[in-house]
C-alpha positions as CSV (number, residue, x, y, z in Angstrom):
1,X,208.8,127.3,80.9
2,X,207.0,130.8,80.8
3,X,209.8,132.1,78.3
4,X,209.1,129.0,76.2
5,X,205.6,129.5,75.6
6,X,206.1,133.6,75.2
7,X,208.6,132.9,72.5
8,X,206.5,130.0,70.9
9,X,203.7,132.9,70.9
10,X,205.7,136.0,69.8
11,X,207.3,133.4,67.2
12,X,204.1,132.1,65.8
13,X,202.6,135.6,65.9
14,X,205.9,137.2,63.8
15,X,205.4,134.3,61.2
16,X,201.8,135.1,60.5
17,X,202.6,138.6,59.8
18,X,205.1,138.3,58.1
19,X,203.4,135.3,56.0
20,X,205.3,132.6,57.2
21,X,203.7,129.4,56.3
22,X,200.1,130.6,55.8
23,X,199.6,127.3,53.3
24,X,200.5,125.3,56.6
25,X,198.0,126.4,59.0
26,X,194.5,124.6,58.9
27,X,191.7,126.7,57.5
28,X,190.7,129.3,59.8
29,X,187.7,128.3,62.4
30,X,184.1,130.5,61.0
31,X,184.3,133.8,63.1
32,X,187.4,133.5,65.0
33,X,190.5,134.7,62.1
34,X,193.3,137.1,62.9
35,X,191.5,137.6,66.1
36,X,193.0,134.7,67.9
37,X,196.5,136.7,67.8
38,X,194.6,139.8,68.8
39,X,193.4,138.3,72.1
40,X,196.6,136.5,72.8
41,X,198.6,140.1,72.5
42,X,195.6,141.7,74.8
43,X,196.6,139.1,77.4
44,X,199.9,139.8,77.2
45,X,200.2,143.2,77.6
46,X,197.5,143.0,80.5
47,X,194.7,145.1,78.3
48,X,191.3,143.7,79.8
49,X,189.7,146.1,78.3
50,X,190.5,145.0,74.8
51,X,190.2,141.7,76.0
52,X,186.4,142.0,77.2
53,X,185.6,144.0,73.5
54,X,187.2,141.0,71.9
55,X,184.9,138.4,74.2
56,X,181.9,140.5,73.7
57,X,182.5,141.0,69.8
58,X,183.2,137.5,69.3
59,X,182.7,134.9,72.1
60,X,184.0,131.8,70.2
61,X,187.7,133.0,70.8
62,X,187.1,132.0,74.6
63,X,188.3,128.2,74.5
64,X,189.7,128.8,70.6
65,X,193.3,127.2,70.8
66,X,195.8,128.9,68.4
67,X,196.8,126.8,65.7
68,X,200.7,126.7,66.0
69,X,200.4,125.7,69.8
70,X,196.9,124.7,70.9
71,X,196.5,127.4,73.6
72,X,193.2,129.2,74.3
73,X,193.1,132.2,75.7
74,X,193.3,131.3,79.3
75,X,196.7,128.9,78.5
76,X,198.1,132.7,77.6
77,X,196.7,134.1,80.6
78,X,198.2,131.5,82.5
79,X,201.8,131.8,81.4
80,X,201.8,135.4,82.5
81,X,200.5,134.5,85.8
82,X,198.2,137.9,85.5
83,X,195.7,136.2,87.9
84,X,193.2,139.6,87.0
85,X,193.5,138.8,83.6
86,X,192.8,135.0,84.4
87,X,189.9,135.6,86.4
88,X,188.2,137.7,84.0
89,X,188.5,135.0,81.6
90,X,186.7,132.2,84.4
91,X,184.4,134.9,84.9
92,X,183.6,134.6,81.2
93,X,183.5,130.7,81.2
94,X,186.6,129.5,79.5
95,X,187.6,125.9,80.1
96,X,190.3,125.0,82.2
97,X,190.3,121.0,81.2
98,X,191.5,121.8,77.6
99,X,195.3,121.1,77.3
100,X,197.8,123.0,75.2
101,X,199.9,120.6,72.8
102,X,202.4,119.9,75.4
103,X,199.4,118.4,77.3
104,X,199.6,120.9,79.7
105,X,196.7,122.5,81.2
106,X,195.9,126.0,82.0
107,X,196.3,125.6,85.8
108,X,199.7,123.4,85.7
109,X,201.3,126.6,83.6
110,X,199.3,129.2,86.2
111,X,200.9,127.6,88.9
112,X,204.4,127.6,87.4
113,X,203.8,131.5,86.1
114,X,203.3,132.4,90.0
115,X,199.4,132.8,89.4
116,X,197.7,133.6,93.0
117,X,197.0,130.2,95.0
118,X,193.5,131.3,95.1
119,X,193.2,131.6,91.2
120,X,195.2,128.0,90.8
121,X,192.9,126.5,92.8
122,X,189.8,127.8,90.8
123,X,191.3,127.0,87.7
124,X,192.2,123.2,89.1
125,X,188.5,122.8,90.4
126,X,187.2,124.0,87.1
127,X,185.8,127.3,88.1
């Protein structure tokens, strides 16, 4: 499952640079723009400090799903099973109940990604 969601991600990202499909996507939420791909690569590659500028900069991207695949920030988080990364976004208040658009919520992929059973069980109880 985690290789499903980091190829839908790379994918999605790849087809916005390259201008895939830009007439496709809905319009672009007020404040949040190219950033949304910005966070998601942070995650990825494990850069909290980019990710905190990012938060701090603009604090709408927190529970901002991505338009191809309705994950927020913490869904990403969650598929790398980076519980550092995950905390850090709890820390900062991002919403565990929101589901991705495979209904699946950010704890569900944590769990599957390896995430620590302590950091699961926050992101279950909505911490």
């Amino acid at each position: 499952m985690r290789v499903t969601y980091l190829f839908c991600l790379v994918f999605s990202i790849v087809a916005l640079a390259a201008g895939c499909g830009d007439k496709a996507l809905p319009p672009e939420p007020e404040g949040a723009g190219d950033l949304r791909d910005d966070i998601a690569n942070a995650i990825l590659a494990g850069d909290t400090a980019t990710v905190t500028q990012l938060l701090t900069t603009e604090p709408l991207l927190l529970n901002e799903p991505h338009p191809l695949s309705g994950q927020t920030p913490i869904h990403v988080a969650a598929t790398t099973g980076n519980s550092e990364m995950i905390s850090l976004l709890l820390d900062q208040g991002a919403d565990t109940s929101m589901r991705d658009d495979e209904g699946q919520s950010p704890g569900d992929i944590a769990a599957a990604a390896g995430a620590s059973p302590e950091v699961v069980a926050r992101m279950q109880a909505g911490q």
